[in-house]
C-alpha positions as CSV (number, residue, x, y, z in Angstrom):
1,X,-65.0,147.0,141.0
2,X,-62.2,148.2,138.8
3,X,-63.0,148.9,134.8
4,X,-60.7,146.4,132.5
5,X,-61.5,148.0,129.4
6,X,-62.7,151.4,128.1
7,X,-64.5,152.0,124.9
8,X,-67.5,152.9,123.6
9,X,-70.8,151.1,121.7
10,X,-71.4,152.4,118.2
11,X,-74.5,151.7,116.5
12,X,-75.6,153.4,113.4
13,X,-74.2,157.1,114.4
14,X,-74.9,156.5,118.1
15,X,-71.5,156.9,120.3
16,X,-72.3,155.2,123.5
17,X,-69.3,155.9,125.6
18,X,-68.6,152.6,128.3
19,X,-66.7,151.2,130.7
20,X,-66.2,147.8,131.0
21,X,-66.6,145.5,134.5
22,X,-66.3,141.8,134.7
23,X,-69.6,140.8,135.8
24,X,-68.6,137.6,137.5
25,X,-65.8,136.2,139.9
26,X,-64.1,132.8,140.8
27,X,-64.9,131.9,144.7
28,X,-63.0,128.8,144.7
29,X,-60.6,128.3,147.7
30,X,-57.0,129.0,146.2
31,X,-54.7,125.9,146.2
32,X,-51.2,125.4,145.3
33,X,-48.9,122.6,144.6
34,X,-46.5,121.4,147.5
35,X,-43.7,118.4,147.6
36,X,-46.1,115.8,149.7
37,X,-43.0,114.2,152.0
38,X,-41.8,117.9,153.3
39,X,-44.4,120.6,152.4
40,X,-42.1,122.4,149.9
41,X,-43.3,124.8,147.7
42,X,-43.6,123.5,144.3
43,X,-42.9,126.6,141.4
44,X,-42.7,126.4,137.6
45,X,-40.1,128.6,136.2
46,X,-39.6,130.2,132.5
47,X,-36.4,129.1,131.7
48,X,-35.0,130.0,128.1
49,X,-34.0,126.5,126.2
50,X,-31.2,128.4,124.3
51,X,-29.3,129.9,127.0
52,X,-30.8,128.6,130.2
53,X,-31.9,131.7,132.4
54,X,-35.0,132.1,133.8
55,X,-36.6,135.1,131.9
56,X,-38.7,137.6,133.4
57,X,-42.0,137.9,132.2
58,X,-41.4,141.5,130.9
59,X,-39.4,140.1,128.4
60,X,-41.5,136.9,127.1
61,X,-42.5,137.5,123.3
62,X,-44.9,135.2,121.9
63,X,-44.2,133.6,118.1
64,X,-45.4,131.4,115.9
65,X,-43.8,128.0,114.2
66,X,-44.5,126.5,111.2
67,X,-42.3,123.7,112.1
68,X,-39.5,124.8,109.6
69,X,-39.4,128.7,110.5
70,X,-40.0,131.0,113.8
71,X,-41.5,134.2,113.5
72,X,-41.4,136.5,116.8
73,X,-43.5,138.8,117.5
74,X,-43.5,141.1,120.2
75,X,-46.0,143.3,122.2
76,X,-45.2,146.1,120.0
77,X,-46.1,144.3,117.1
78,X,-49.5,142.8,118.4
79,X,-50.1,146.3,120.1
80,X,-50.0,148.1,116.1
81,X,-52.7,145.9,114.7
82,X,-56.1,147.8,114.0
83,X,-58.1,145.5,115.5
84,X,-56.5,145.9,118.4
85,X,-56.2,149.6,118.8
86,X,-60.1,149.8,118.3
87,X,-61.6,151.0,121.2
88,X,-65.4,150.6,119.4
89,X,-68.0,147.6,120.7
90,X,-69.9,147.6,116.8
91,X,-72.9,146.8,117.0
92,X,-73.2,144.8,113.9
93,X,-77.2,143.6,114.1
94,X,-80.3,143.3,116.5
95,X,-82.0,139.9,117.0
96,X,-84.5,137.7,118.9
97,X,-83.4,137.1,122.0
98,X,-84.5,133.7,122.1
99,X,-82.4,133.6,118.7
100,X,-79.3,133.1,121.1
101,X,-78.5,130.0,122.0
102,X,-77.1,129.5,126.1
103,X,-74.6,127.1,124.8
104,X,-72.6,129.9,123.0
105,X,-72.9,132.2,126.1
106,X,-69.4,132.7,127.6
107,X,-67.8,135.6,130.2
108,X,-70.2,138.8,131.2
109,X,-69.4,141.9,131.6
110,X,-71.4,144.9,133.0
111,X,-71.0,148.3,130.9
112,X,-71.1,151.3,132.7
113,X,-71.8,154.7,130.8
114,X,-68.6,156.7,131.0
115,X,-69.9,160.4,130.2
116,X,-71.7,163.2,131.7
117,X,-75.3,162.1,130.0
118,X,-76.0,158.9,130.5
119,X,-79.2,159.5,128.0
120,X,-77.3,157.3,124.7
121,X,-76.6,154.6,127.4
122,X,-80.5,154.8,128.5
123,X,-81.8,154.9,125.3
124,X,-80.2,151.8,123.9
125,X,-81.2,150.1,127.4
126,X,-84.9,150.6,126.8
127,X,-84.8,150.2,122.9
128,X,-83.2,146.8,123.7
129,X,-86.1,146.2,126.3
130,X,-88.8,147.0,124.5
131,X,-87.9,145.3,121.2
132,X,-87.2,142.5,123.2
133,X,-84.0,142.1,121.0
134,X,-80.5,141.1,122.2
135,X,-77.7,143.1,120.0
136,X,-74.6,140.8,118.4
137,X,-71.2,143.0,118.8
138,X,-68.3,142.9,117.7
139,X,-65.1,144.2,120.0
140,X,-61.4,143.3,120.5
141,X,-60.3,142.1,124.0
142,X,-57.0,141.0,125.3
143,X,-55.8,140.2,122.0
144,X,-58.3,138.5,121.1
145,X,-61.7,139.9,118.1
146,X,-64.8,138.7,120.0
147,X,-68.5,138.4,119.2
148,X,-70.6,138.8,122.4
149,X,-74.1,139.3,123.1
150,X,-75.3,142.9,124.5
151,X,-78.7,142.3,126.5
152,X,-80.3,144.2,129.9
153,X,-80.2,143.2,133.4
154,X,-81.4,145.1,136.8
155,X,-81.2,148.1,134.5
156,X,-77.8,147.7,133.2
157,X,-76.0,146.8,129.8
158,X,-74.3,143.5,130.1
159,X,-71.9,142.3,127.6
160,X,-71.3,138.3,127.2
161,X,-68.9,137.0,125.0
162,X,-70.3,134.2,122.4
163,X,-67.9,131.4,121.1
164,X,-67.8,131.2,117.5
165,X,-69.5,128.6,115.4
166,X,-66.8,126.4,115.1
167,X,-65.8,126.2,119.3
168,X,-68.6,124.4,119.8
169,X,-69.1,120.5,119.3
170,X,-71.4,118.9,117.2
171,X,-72.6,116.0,119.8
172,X,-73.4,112.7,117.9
173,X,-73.9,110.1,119.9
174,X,-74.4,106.6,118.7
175,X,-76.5,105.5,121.7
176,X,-79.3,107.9,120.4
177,X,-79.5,106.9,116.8
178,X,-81.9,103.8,117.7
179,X,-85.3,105.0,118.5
180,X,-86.5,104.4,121.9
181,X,-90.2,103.9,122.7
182,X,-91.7,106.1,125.8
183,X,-95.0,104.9,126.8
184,X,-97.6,106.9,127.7
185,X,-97.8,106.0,131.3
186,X,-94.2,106.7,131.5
187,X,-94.5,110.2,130.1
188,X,-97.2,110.8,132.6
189,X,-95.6,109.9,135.5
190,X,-92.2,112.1,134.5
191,X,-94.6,114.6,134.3
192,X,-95.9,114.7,137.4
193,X,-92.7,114.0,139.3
194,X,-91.5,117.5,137.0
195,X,-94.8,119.2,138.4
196,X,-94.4,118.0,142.3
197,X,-90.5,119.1,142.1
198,X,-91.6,122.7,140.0
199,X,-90.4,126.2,141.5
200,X,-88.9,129.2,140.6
201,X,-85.7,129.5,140.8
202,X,-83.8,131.5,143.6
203,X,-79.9,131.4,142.7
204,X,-79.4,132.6,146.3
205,X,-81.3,129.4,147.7
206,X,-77.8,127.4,146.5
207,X,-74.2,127.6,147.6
208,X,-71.3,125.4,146.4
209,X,-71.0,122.8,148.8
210,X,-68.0,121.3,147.6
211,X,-66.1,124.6,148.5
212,X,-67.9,125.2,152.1
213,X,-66.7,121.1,153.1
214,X,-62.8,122.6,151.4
215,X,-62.9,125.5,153.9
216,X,-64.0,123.2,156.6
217,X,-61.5,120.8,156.1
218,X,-58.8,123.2,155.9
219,X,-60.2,124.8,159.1
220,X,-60.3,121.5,161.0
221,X,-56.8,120.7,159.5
222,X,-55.8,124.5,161.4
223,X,-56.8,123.7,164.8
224,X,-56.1,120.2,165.2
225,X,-52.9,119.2,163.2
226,X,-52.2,118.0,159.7
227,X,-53.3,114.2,160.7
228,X,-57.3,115.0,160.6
229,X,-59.9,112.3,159.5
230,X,-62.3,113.3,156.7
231,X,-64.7,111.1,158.0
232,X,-64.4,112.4,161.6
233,X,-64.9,115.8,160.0
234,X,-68.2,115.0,157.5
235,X,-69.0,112.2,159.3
236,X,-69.5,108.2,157.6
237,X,-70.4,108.7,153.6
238,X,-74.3,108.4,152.9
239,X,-74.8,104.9,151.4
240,X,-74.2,105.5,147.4
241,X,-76.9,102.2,146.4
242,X,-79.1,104.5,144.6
243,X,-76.4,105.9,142.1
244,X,-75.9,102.4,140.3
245,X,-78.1,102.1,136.5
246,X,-82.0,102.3,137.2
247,X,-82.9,99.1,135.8
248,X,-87.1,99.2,136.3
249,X,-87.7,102.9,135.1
250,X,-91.7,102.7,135.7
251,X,-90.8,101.5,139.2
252,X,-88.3,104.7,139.9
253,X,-90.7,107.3,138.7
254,X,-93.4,105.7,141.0
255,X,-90.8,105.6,144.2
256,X,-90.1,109.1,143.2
257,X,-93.9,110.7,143.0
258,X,-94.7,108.7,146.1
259,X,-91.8,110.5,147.8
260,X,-92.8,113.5,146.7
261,X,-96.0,113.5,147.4
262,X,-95.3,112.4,150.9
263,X,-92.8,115.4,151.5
264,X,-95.4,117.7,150.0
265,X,-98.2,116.2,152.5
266,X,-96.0,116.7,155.9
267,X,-95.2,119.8,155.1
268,X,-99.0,120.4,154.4
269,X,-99.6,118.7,158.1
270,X,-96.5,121.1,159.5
271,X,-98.4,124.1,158.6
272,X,-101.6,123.4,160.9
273,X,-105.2,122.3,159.5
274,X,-105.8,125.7,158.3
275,X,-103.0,125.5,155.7
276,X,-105.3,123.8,153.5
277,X,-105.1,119.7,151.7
278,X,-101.9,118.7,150.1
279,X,-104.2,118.2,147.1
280,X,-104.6,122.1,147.7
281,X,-101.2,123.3,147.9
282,X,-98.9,124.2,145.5
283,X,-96.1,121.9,144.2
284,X,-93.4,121.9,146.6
285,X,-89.5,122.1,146.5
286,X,-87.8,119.2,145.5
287,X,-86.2,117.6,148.4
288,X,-82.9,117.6,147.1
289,X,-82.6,120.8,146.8
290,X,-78.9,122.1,147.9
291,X,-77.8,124.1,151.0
292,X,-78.5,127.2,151.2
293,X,-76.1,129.8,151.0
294,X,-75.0,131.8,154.1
């Protein structure tokens, strides 16, 4: 990994110096944009309005219009501000971790300690561990002031970016002002369909499927020609019935534990009489679990 940022965490007089790692990557097959009747390459150009040339990107300023003036400002400009000259991730309070709510969770980043003694970076690990607290920071990145969460995981600082208060929606929807009645045989029965599908989680155990049938349809495309026949590659589409509206809901959540339940029993029977009753064993997998990755 390279480092895209070096700094360091202050809190109180603590100087933690860091490096900065992006802690996740993009895996997605990369596609570009070609004329359909010849293959072409399709490219978008910067061309200047005022004089016509395509400009380089070395000399692209950015500026801002208040629809009667334009003020330009160029790197220079955004490179002098203070904020952006800090090299300091401030931490600015410690919280409960459960205080953070996932829907404000943005990009990660892993810190690594970038001095001889690692004993500052250690020591905020462990006080952040046994508090059980998450620190809010504050940093600038890329232009941009950031609030991010600082928390621990495998042993190692990780820094992930919150959206403010105002980037995320309000969701108001009308179809949930009405109250809706759940009866009690209905909650039991989504209960135990929850319990028979209840596991812990493995990330590993999934893969993105839609990418693996891409790379598969790119490789079949590569030895045969550029006429190829998705169907011939996946084989016939599964019948889709079961995606319309579930009109009886008591009659789904039956379907559903009886389906599970059956699963849960042959695998019971697949593991030989001394494996113990289905009644015995623990609640299985749900069946629709996704492929697992390679």
């Amino acid at each position: 990994m390279r480092a895209i940022w070096k700094g360091a965490l202050t809190f109180g007089l603590v100087n933690v110096p860091v490096k900065v790692y992006s802690a996740t990557e993009d895996h997605d097959v990369p596609l570009h944009q070609v004329h359909g009747a010849d293959g072409g390459r399709i490219r978008y150009r910067r061309t200047c309005e005022v004089c016509g040339e395509v400009v380089p990107f070395a000399d692209i300023d950015k500026a801002y219009d208040d629809g009667e003036r334009t003020v330009v400002l160029t790197a220079d400009d955004i490179a002098a501000l203070p904020a952006e000259r800090s090299r300091e991730i401030e931490v600015v309070e410690f919280v409960p971790s459960d205080q953070i709510d996932p829907l404000t969770l943005d990009r990660a980043y892993y810190l690594e300690p970038d001095s001889s003694s690692p004993k500052a970076y250690v020591l905020l690990r462990r006080t952040l561990e046994e508090t059980d607290r998450t620190a809010i920071v504050r940093f600038s990145l890329r232009q941009k002031t950031r609030l991010a969460a600082l928390r621990v995981r495998d042993d190692v600082l990780v820094l992930q970016t919150l959206l403010w208060a105002d980037e995320v929606r309000e969701a108001a929807f009308a179809a949930l002002d009405d109250p809706v009645r759940i009866s009690d045989k209905e909650l039991e029965l989504s209960a135990t369909l929850v319990e028979s599908f209840s596991s812990d989680f493995d990330p590993s155990e999934y893969a993105d499927e839609y990418q693996e049938e891409l790379r598969t349809l790119i490789e079949a495309k590569l030895d045969k020609g550029e006429a190829v026949d998705t169907a011939e590659t996946f084989g016939a589409p599964e019948d889709d019935a079961a995606g319309g509206e579930v009109i009886d809901l008591m009659a789904a959540l039956r379907a559903s534990v009886e389906r599970s339940r059956a699963a849960r029993a042959a695998g019971s029977d697949a593991d030989g009489p001394d494996s113990g009753s289905a009644k015995d064993e623990p609640a299985v997998k749900s069946p629709k679990k996704g492929r697992k990755a390679s």
